[in-house]
VEXKEMAR-578406 format. One line per 10 residues: number of its first residue (from 1); their letters; for each residue z, x, y of C-alpha. Coordinates in nm, 2 decimals. Each point is the difference from the previous one (the first is absolute). Example, Ala and Ser with C-alpha at 12.3 -4.5 7.8 and 13.67 -1.06 7.14 Angstrom:
1 = as = 0.78:1.23:-0.45 ~ -0.07:0.14:0.34
***
This chain:
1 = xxxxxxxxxx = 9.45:-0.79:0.30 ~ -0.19:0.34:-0.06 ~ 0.14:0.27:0.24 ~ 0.04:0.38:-0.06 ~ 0.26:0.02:0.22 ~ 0.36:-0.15:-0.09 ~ 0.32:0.11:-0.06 ~ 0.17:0.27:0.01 ~ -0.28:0.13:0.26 ~ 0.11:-0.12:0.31
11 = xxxxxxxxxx = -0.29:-0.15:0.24 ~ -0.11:-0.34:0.14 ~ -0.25:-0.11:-0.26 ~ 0.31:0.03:-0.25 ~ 0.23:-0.20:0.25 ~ -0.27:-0.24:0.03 ~ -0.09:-0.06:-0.35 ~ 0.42:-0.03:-0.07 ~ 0.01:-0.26:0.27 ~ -0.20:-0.22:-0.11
21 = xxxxxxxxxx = 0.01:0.04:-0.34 ~ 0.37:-0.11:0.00 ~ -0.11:-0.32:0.24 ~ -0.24:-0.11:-0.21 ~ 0.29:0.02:-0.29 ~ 0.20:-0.17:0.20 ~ -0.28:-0.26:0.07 ~ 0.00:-0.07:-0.38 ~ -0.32:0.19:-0.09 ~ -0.05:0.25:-0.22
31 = xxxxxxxxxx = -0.08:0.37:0.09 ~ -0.10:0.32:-0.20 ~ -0.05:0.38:0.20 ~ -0.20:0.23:-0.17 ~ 0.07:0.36:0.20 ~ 0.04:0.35:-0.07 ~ 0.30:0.17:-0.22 ~ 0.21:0.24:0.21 ~ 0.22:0.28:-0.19 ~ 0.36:-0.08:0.10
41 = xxxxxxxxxx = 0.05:0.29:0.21 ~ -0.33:-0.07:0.23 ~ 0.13:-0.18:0.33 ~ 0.30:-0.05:-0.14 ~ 0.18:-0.11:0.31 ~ 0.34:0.05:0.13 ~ 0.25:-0.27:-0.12 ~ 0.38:-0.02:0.20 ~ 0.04:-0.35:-0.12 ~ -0.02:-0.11:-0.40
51 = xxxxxxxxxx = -0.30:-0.19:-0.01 ~ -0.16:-0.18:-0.34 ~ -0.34:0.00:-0.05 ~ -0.08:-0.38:-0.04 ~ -0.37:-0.07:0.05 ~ 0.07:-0.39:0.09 ~ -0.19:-0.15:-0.27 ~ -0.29:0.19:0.02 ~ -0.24:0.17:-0.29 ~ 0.01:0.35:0.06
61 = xxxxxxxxxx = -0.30:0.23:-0.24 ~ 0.01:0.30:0.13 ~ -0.31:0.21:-0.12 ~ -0.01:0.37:-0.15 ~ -0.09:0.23:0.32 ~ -0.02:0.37:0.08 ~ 0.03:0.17:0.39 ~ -0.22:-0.07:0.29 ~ -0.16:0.29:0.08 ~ 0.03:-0.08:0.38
71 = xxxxxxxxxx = 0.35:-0.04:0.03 ~ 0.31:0.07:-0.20 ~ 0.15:-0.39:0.05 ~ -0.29:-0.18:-0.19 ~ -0.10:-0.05:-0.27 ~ -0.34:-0.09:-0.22 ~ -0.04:-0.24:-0.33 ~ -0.16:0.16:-0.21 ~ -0.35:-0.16:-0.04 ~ -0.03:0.00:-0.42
81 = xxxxxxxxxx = 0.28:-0.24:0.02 ~ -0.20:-0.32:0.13 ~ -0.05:-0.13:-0.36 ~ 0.40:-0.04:-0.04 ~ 0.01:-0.12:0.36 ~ -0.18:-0.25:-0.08 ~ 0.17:-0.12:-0.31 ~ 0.33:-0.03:0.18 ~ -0.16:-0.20:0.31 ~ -0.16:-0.22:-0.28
91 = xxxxxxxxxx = 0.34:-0.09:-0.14 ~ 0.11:-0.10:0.33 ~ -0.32:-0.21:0.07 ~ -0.03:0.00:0.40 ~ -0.20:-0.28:0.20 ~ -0.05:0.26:0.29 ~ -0.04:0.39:0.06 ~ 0.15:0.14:0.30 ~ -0.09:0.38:0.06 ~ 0.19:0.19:0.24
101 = xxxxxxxxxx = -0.10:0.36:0.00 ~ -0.34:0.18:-0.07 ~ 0.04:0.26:-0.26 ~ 0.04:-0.01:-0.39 ~ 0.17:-0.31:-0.07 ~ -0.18:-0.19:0.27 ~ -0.31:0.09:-0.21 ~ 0.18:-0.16:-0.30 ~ 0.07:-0.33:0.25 ~ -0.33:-0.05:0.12
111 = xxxxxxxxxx = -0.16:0.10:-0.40 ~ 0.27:-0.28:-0.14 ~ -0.14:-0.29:0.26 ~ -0.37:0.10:-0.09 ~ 0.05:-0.01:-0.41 ~ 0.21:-0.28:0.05 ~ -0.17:-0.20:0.29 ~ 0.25:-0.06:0.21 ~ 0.05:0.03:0.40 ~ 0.09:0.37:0.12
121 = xxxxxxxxxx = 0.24:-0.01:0.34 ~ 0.04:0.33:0.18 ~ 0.20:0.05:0.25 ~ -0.12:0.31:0.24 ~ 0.35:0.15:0.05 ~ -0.12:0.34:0.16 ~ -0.20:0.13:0.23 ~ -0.15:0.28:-0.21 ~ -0.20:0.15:0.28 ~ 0.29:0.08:0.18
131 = xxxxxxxxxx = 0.19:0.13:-0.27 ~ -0.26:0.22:-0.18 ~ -0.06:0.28:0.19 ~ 0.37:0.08:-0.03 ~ -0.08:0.04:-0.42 ~ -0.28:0.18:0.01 ~ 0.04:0.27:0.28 ~ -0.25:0.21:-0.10 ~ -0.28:-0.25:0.02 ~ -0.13:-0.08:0.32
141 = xxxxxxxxxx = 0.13:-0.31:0.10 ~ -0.33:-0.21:0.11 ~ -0.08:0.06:-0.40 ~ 0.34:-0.09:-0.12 ~ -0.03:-0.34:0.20 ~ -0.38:-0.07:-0.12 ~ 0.12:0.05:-0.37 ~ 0.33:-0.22:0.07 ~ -0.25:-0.27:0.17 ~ -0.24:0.04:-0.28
151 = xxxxxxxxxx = 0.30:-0.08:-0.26 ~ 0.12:-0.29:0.20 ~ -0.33:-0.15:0.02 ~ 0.01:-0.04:-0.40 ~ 0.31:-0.14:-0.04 ~ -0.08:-0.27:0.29 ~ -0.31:-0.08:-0.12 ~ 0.20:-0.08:-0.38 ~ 0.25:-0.18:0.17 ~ -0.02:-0.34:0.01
161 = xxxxxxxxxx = 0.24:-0.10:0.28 ~ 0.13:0.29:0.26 ~ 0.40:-0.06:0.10 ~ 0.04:0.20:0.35 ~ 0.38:0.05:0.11 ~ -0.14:0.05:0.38 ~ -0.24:-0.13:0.25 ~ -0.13:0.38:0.05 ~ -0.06:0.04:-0.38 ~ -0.21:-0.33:-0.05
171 = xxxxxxxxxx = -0.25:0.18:0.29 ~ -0.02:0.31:-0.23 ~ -0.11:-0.18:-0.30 ~ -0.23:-0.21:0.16 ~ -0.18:0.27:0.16 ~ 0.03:0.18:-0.36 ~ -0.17:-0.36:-0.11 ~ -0.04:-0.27:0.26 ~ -0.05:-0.27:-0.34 ~ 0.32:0.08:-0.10
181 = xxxxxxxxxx = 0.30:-0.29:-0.07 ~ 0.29:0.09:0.22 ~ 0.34:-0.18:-0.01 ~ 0.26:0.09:0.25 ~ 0.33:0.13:-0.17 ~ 0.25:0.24:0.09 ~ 0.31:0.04:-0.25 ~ 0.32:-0.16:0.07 ~ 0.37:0.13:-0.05 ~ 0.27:-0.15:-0.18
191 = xxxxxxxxxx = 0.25:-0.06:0.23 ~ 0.34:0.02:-0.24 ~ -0.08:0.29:-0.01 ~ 0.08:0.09:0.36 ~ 0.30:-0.17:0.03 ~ 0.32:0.22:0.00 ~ 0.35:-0.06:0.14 ~ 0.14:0.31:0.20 ~ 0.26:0.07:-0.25 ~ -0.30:0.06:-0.27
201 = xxxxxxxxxx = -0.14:0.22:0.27 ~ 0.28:0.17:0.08 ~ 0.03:0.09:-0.33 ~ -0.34:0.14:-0.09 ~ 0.03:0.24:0.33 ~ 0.32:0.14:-0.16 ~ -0.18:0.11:-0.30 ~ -0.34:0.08:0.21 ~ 0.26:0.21:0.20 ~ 0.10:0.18:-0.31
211 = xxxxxxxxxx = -0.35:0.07:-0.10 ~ -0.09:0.10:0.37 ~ 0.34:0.13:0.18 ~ -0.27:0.08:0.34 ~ -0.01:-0.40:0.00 ~ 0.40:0.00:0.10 ~ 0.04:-0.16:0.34 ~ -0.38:-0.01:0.05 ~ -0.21:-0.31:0.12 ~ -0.26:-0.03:-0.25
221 = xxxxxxxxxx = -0.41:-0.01:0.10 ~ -0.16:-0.11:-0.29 ~ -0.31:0.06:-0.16 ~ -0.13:-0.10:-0.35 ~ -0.32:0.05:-0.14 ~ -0.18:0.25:-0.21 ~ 0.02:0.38:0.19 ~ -0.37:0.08:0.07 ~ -0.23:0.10:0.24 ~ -0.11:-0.35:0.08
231 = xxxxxxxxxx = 0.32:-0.15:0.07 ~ 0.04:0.19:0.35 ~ 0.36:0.16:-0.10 ~ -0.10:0.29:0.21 ~ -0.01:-0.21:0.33 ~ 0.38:-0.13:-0.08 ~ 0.05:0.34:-0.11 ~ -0.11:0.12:0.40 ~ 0.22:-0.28:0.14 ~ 0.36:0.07:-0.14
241 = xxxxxxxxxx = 0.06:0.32:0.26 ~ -0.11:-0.27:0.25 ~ 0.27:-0.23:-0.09 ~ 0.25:0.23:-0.11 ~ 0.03:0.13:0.35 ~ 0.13:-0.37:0.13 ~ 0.18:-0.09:-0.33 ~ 0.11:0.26:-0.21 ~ 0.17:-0.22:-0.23 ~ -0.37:-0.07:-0.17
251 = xxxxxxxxxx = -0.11:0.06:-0.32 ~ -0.35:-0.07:-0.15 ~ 0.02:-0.11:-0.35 ~ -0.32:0.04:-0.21 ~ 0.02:-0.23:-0.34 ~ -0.29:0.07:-0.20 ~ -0.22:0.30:-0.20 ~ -0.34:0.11:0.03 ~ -0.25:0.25:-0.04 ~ 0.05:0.14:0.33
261 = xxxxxxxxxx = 0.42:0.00:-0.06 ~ 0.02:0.38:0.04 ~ -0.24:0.03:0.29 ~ 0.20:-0.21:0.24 ~ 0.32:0.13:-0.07 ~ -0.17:0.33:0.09 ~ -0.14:-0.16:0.30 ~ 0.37:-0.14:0.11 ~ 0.13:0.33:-0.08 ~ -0.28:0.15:0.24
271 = xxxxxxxxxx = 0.13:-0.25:0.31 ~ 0.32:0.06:-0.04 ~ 0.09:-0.33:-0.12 ~ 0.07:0.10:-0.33 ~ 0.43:-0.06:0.05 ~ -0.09:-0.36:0.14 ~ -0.24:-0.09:-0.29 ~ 0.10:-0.16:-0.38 ~ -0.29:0.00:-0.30 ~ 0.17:-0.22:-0.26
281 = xxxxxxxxxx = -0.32:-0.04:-0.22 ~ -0.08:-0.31:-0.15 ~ 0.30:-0.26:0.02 ~ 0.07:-0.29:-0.30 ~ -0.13:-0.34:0.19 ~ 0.37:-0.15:0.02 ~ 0.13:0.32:0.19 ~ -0.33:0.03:0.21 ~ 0.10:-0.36:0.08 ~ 0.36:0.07:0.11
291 = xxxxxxxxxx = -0.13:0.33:0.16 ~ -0.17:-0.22:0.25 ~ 0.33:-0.20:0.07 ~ 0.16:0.33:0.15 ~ -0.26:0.13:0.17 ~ 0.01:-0.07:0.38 ~ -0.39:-0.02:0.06 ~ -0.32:0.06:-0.25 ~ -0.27:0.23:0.15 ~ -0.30:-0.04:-0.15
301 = xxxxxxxxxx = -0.31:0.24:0.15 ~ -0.28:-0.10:-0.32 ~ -0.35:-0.05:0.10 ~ -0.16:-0.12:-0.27 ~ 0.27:-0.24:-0.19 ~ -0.22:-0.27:-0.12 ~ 0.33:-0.28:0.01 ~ 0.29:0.17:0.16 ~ 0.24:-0.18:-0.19 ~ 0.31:0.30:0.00
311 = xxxxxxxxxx = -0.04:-0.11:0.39 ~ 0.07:-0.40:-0.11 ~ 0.31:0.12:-0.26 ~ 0.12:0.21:0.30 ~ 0.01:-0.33:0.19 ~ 0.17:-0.25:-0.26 ~ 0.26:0.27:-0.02 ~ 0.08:-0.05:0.36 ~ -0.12:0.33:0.08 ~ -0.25:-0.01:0.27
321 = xxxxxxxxxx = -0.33:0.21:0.02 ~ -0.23:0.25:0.20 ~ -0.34:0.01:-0.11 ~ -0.32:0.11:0.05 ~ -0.23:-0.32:-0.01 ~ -0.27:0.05:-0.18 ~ -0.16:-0.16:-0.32 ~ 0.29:-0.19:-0.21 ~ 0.26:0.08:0.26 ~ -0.22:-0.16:0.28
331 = xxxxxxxxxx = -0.03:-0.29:-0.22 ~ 0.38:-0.07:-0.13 ~ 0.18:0.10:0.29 ~ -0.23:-0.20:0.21 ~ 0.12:0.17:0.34 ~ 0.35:0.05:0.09 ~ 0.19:-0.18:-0.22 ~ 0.30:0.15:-0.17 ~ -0.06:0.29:0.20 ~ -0.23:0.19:0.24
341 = xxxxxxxxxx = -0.40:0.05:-0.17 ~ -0.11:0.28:0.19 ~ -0.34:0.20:0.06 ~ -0.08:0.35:-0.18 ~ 0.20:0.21:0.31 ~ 0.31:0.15:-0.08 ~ 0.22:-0.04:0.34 ~ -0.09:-0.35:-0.03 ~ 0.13:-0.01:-0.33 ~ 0.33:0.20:0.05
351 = xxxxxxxxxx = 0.07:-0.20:0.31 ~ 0.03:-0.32:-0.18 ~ 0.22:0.13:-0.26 ~ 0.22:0.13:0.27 ~ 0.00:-0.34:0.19 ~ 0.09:-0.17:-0.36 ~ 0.31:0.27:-0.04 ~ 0.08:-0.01:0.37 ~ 0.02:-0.34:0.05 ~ 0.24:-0.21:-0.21
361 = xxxxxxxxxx = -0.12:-0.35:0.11 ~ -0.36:0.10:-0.06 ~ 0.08:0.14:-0.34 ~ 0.18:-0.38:-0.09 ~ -0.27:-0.18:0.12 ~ -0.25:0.23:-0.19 ~ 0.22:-0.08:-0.33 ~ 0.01:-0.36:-0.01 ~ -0.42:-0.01:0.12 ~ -0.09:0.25:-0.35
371 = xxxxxxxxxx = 0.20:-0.26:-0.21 ~ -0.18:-0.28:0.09 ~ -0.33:0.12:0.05 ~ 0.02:0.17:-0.34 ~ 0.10:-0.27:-0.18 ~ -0.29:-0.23:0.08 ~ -0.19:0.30:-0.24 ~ 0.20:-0.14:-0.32 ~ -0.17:0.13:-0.33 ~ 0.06:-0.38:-0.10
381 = xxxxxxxxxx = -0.23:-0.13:0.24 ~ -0.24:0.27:-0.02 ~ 0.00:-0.07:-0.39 ~ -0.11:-0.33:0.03 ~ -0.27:0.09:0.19 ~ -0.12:0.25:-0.29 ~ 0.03:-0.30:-0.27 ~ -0.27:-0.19:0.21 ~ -0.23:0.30:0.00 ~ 0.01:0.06:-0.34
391 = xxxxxxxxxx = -0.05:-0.39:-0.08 ~ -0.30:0.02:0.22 ~ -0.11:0.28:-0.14 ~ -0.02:-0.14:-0.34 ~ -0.16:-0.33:0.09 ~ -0.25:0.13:0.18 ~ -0.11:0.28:-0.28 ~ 0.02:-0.26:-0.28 ~ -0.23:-0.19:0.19 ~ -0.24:0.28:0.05
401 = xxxxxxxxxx = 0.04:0.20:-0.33 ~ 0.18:-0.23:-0.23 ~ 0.30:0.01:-0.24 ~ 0.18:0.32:-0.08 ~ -0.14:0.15:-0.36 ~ 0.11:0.16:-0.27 ~ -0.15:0.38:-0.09 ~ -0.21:0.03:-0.32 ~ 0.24:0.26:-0.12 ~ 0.28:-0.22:0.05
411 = xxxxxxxxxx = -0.17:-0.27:-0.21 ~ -0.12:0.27:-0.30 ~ 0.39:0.04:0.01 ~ 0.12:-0.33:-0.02 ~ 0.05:-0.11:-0.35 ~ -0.01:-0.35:0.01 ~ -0.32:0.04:0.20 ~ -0.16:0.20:-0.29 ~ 0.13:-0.22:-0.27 ~ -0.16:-0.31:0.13
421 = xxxxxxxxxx = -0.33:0.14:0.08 ~ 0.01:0.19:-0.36 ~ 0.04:-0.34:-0.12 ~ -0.29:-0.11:0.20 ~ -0.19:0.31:-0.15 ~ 0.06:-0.10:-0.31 ~ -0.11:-0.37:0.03 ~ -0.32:0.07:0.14 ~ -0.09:0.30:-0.23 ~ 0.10:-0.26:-0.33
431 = xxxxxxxxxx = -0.23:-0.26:0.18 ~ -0.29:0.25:0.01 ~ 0.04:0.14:-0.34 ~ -0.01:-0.34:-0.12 ~ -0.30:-0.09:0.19 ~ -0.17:0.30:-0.14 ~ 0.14:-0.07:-0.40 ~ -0.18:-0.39:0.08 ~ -0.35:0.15:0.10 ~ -0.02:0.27:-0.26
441 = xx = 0.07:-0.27:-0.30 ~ -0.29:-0.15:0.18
***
């Protein structure tokens, strides 16, 4: 899997690319990730539990970077690097490339399946011409998305099948290229690691509370996600006087960093909600988990969440949801289950959290509906799923292109591949010098 997102940078591509990394591990296949090197301190995120990093089997090469210029959490292989890149993927030998982002080491993915011919799988993960304008301020938005659209043209047009994780994604590619493969494919969750007893809880608020006295006594609303612009924080932002007037005994906890971290605590500060608001940064994924467990409901506001899968953890933690529906939240909450999926109007959203804290039956019911509709979205499932698209994918580009090859510098290299055809040299020159000996003693 090629991705230039991954850990420690904290974002749905890298959850996705995690997920089913691990499954396919688990599956008994073997799996290599070739993503960008973070310095240790870069989104390092906050740890209250001891947590060991254990990759679950998986190859991990992480390639030589240096800083997005767009945005202080990324990061960007450095091009000149492609030649080692490519020795270390060699070693590893894949049958399939899976690309899941569109900068540097995307360019490596797609350039590896071309010298090597084999099938390129890209899976769109973002809606870029959403997000774009919010980089590039300065540029007029209708140019930011025509360049975006431009760039996503190319990598379609390479990519030999298209995973989409939503409906509303597979219409934007094929109107970016109606020829294009599609395969329906949103990413699952692993569900152990959801599952918490209330004394595990109870202990992780204790030290949360230790962190964050303001949380003391508080029922938690919970967001998690990265803090910018296109999230929507500001609308929860606007909505917490609203519900502090009924329930004062609120809190709304933000888990998560971002480029726009500053600005919203600004803006909180600015509506007065600044005493009823918590920025934790980016939490480990074990505490983010149990995080979930305490919270009393998960507000999510996003319109532009490609899979909406913090609203699906929410839910196998028992902790049921308010969202916007719209793109990936639209798709996995599928209407009101685990929860209330609301439209873009902020007294309809604030008057379904205050019927799931005001009403103590509905709240039950809620709980038990987001455990079982959540768990029918098991990364297992999902996985298996994946391993038929890729076997398709092979089968049908052998067919059309043939076997995978080996590239001529890789052959000048190999030893044993120069000594026998030295030999072979050698053979036919003797032959020929001999012919030539016999007809000049003619």
């Amino acid at each position: 899997m090629f991705t230039d997102a991954y850990w420690p940078r904290v974002n749905g591509v890298t959850v996705s690319v995690d997920s089913f990394s691990r499954a396919l591990v688990k599956e008994g296949h073997e799996v290599l990730i070739v993503c960008s090197y973070y310095p240790e301190t870069l989104n390092a995120p906050v740890s209250l539990i001891n947590n060991e990093d254990q990759n679950g089997g998986v190859r991990i090469v992480r390639v030589p970077s240096m800083p997005a210029f767009i945005t202080k959490e990324d990061r960007i292989a450095k091009f000149n690097k492609w030649f080692w890149v490519f020795k270390q993927v060699e070693l590893f030998n894949p049958g399939i490339v899976h690309i899941n982002t569109e900068m540097v080491i995307a360019e490596f993915g797609f350039l590896y399946a071309k010298v090597h011919n084999l099938p390129a799988v890209y899976t769109f993960h973002t809606m870029w011409e959403d997000y774009g304008p919010n980089y590039f301020p300065i540029i007029p938005p209708p140019l930011v998305k025509l360049i975006i659209r431009g760039i996503l043209k190319n990598i379609l047009r390479r990519s030999y099948s298209v995973i989409v994780p939503t409906p509303q994604i597979d219409e934007v590619v094929h109107k970016y290229m109606p020829k294009a493969g599609t395969f329906l494919l949103p990413t699952g969750i692993d569900p152990d690691l959801f599952e918490h007893d209330a004394a595990e809880g109870a202990a992780f608020r204790e030290k949360l509370e230790r962190v964050y006295p303001e949380l003391k006594g508080k029922r938690i609303l919970l967001f998690a996600g990265r803090v910018a612009k296109e999230k929507n924080i500001g609308f929860l932002l606007r909505l917490v006087p609203v519900i502090l007037k009924k329930h004062p005994d609120v809190i709304l906890l933000i888990a998560g960093n971002g480029p726009d971290f500053e600005y919203f605590q600004d803006e909180a500060q600015a509506l007065g909600a600044a005493g009823a608001c918590v920025f934790t940064g980016y939490l480990e994924r074990k505490d983010l988990a149990l995080t979930y467990a305490i919270s009393e409901v998960f507000v999510f506001p996003s319109l532009t969440d490609t899979q909406g899968l913090v609203t699906l953890e929410a839910m196998l933690s028992g902790t049921p949801v308010v969202a916007i529906g719209a793109l990936g939240t639209l798709m996995v909450m599928g209407g009101d289950n685990g929860g209330f999926m609301v439209k873009n109007d902020e007294k309809e959203f604030a008057a379904r959290v205050l019927d799931l804290l005001e009403d103590p039956e509905l709240y039950r019911k809620k709980q038990d509906e987001a455990r079982a509709h959540a768990r029918s979205w098991s990364i297992g499932e999902v996985t298996k799923k994946l391993v038929e698209i890729y076997q398709t994918a092979i089968e049908t580009y052998c067919n059309e292109y043939g076997e995978p090859r080996t590239p001529v510098w890789e052959l000048l290299m190999d030893k044993r591949w120069w000594k026998i055809n030295n030999k072979i040299f050698r053979k036919k020159t003797n032959k020929k010098w001999r012919e030539m000996l016999v007809k000049l003693g003619k």
